[in-house]
N, C-alpha and C positions, 0 to 999 in steps of 0.2 A: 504494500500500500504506500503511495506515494503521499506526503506531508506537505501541507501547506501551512508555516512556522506553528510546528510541532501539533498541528491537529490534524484529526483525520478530514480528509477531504470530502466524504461522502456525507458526515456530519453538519457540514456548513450547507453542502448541496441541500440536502432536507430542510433547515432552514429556510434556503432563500427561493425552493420550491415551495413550502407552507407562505411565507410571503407570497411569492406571487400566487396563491391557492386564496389568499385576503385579496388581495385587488379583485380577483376575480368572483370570489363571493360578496362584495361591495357594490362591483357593477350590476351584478344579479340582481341585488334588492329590489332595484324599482319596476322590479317586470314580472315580479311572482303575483301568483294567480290571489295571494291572500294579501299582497300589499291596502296599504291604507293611508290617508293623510288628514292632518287635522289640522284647520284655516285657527283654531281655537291656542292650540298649541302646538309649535310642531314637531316639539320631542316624544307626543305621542305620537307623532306619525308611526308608520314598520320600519320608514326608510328616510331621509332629508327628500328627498325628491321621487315622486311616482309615478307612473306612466301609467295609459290606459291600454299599449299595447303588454300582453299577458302570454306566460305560456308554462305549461305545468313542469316541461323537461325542467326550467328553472328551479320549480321549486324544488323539485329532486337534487339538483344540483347544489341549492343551498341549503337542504336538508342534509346533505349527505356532510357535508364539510362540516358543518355547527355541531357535529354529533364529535366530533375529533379532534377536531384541526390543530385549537387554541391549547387544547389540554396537551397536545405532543409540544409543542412549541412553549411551554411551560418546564416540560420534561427535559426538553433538550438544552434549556436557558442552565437548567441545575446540572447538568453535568460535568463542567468546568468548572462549577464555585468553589470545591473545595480546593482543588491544586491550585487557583488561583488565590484564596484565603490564606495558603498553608506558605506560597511563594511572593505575597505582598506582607504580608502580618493583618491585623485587623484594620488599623487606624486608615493605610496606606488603601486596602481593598475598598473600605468605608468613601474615602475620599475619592477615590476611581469610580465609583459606583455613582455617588453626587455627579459627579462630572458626565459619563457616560450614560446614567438613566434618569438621573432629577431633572437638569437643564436642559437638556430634549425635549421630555414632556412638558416642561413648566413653556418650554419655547413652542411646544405642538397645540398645547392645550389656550394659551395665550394671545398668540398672531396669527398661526395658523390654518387652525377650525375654524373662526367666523368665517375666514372665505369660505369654508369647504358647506356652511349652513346659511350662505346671505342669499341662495338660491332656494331654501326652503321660507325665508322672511319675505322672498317676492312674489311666490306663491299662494301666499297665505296674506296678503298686505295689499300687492301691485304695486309696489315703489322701491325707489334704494334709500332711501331716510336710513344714512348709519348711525348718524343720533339715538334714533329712536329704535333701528333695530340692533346697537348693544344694549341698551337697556332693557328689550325685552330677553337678549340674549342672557344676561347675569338675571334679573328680576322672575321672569317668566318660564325661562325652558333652564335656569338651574346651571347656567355657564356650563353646555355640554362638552364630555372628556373628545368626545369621539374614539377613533381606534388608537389613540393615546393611553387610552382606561389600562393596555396594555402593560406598558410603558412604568407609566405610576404605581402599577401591582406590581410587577416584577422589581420596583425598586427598593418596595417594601420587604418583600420574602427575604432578597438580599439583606436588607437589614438584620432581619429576625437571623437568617439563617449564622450571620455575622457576629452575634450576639449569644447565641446559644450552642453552635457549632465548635469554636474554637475554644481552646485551651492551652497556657503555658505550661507544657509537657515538654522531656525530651522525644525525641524521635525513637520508633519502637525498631527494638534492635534485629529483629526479622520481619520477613514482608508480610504481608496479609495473604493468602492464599489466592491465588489464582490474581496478585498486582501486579501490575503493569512498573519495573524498576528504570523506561526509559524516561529522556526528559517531560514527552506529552504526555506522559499522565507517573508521575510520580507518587510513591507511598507520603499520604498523606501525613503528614507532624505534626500537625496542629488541628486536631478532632478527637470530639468525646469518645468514649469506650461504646456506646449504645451505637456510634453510626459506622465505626469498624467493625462489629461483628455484624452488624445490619448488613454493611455492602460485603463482606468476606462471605456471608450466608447467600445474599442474591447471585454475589458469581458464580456460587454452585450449582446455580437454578439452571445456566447456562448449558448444562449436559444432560438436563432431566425438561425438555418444551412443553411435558404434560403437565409439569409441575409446578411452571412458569404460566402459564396459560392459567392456573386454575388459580395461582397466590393474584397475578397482576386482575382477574374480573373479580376475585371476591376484595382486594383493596379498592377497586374501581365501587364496588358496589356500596362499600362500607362507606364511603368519602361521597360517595353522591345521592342516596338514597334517604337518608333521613332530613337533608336540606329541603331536597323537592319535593319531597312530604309534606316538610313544615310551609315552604315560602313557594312552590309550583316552578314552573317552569321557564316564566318570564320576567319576573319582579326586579328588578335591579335597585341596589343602594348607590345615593349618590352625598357624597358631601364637598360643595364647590366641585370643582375638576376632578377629586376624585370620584372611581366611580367603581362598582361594579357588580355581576351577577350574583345574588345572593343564594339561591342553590348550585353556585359551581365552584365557589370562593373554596371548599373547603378541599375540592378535587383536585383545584389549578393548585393548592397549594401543596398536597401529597405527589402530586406528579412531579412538581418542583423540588422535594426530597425524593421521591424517589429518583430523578436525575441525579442530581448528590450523591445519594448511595451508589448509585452504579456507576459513576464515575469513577468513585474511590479504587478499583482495580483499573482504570486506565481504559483507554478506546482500543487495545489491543489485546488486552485478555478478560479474562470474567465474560461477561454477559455479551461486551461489544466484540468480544476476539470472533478474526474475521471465520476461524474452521470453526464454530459452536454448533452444536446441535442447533442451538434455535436460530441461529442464521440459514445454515442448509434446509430447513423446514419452510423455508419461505414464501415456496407454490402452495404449502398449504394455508397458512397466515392467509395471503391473500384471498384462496378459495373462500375461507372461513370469513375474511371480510365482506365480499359479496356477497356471502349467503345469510350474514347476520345482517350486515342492512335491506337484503331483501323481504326478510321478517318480518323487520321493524316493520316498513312499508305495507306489508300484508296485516300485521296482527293491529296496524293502527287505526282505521276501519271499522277493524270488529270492533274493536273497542270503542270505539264512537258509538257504533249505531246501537248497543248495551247498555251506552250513558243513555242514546236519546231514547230509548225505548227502558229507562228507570228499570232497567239490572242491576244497576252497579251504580255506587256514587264515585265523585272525585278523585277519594283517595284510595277507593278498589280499583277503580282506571290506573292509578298511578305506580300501584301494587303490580298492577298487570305489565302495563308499559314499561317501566322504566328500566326491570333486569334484562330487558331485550335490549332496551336503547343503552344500555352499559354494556354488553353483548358485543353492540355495534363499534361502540367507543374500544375498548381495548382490544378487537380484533383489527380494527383498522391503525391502530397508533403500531401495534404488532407489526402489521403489515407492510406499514411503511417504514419503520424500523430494516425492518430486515430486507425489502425490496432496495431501496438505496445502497445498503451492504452491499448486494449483489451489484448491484450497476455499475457502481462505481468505486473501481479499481486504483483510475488513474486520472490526473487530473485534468483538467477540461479550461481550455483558456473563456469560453461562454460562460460558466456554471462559475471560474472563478468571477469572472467579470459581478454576476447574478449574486454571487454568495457575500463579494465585499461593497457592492451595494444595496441588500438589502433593510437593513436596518434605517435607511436613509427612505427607498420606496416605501416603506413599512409607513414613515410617519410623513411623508408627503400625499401619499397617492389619493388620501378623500379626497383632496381639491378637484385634483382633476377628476374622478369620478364622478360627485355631482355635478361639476359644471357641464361634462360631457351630455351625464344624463340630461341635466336642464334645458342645453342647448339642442338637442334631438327630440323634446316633445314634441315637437310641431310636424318632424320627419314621419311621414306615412310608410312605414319600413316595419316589417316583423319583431316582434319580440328578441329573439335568439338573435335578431341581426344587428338591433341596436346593442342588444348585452356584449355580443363582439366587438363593436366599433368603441365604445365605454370600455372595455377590457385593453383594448390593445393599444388604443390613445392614452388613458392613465398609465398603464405600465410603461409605455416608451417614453412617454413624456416625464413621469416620477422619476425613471433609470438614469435617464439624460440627465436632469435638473441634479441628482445624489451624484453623479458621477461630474459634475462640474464642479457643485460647491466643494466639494472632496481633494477637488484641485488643492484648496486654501489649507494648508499646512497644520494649523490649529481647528480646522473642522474636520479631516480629515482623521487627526489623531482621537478624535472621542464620535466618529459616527461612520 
């Protein structure tokens, strides 16, 4: 496996494949057959912006990605934390991490998003009055995070993990079982006793896929079932800019240790080592991913037409749904886990190009997304065909714009 400064390559690819899997789940929104918009407010709307052209392949599509996406991209953020902890100290990670994910967000969340929502105030209004539409924007719709909300959670975890993770210990005079002793993924020095036998136990998962398969859906299930219980399945908490899902908060945030823990052996042995059983099992992963989201999709239905016809209340629905829709989720995070393994070997001047700008598309691309969609209401053009043209204008234009400012020496160094 070829290194790109001391990380695996196929790990960045998945990243800045899950980015662009968000542009493209962003463009979708205003074209799905359940979008909505409110002239009242328009952070209730589904979407900033919504078209009357509709089509259902979309909502599969952005079905299919909301069931996953955010939660691997959680997973993957924690994978580096601790050799990056254990190789800055705290204070030094503390301070990188401000730099790298506060001022970002505080700059996405600030300048940014009003452009990316002054198309949903003209909608709703008929005018550009930016007087009056920041004021409804702080007053009214709650100074929204957008896909920043991101951004500002992962800053947090970092913290906690920051905080609770490390410890002045010396370095443990043997490796952890199945660790990785190269420079990219070094025996961790600086972490408690509970997250070395944690990650020394999951790299052993790595030779037993049935066993991996069945810890990763019952933590899947444990971490998201009693939220969506309590709070369902769309309610989100917001306080100023921050923001987030309040049944998923406590998923993204085990995903995010569990990234940690598997880390701790390195991207070459344990769990990520490239000959694992659960890598070679990869045709099935995927198998299993298509065929648990096809479930979903089937058993969702029934379950509706149960509720409408008073079988079943709410939270029997939710009983019923949810251990499929976690199903979905950890066979598809599997899936792409282990597919990218396979793909990719070697590295790719595109996918690098993709990998070192995505973080930058990540928090530019709303603008151009709505304004694409706003500016193509009026176009008499298919559903699927505007979702294209919104896809492939935000992402080139996001790429371009991250890949310029990138130029500047001190932007370049924290985005």
């Amino acid at each position: 496996m070829q290194q790109k400064q001391d990380r695996a390559v196929w790990i960045d690819y998945l990243r800045g494949f899950i980015t662009v899997l968000v542009v493209a789940h962003h463009s979708s929104l205003a074209y799905t057959t359940f979008a909505s918009f409110s002239k009242v407010a328009y952070m209730l709307s589904t979407h900033p912006v919504v078209d009357t052209a509709r089509s259902v392949v979309l909502d599969i599509f952005e079905d299919f990605n909301d069931v996953f996406f955010m939660s691997l991209m959680f997973l993957i953020s924690g994978i580096f934390i601790l050799p990056a902890l254990a190789r800055k100290g705290r204070k030094t990670f503390i301070r990188d991490r401000f730099y790298r994910l506060f001022i970002p967000f505080a700059i996405g969340v600030t300048f940014l998003m009003p452009f990316a929502y002054l198309p949903s105030w003209y909608l709703a209004h008929g005018n550009y009055d930016i007087h009056a539409f920041l004021v409804d924007y702080v007053k009214v719709e709650g100074w929204p995070a957008g896909p920043p909300w991101f951004i500002g959670v992962l800053f947090f975890f970092n913290l906690i993990v920051a905080l609770i993770a490390s410890r002045a210990t010396p370095a443990p005079t043997s490796p952890l079982p199945g660790a990785s002793t190269s420079p990219a993924g070094p025996i961790i020095t600086a972490v408690r006793p509970w997250a070395t036998r944690s990650g020394a136990w999951i790299a052993t998962l790595a030779s037993h896929p049935a066993k991996l398969f069945a810890f990763w859906y019952l933590l899947t299930l444990v971490l998201f079932l009693p939220l969506v219980l309590l709070f369902g399945g769309s309610a989100w908490f917001g306080f100023g800019p921050f923001a987030f899902q309040e049944c998923r908060i406590l998923l993204y945030f085990g995903y995010f240790v569990l990234g940690m823990l598997i880390g701790i052996a390195g991207t070459h042995k344990g769990l990520l080592a490239e000959g694992s059983a659960f890598f070679r099992k990869w045709p099935s992963w995927v198998l299993l991913c298509i065929a648990a989201y096809t479930g979903l999709k089937l058993i969702g239905p029934l379950i509706s037409a149960l509720q409408d016809h008073n079988r079943i209340n709410e939270i029997q629905a939710r009983l019923l749904y949810r251990p499929i829709w976690v199903l979905s989720c950890t066979a598809s995070c599997m899936a792409f886990l282990a597919l990218f393994r396979r793909l990719f070997s070697h590295a790719s001047k595109a996918w690098d190009s993709l990998s070192a700008n995505a973080y930058g598309i990540y928090l530019v691309h709303y603008i151009f997304v709505t304004w694409s969609q706003f500016l193509l209401l009026p176009a008499a053009l298919p559903a699927v065909t505007k979702f294209v043209l919104t896809f492939l204008i935000s992402l080139t234009l996001s790429w371009a714009l991250t890949a310029l400012v990138r130029k500047i020496p001190i932007v370049r160094k924290y985005l």
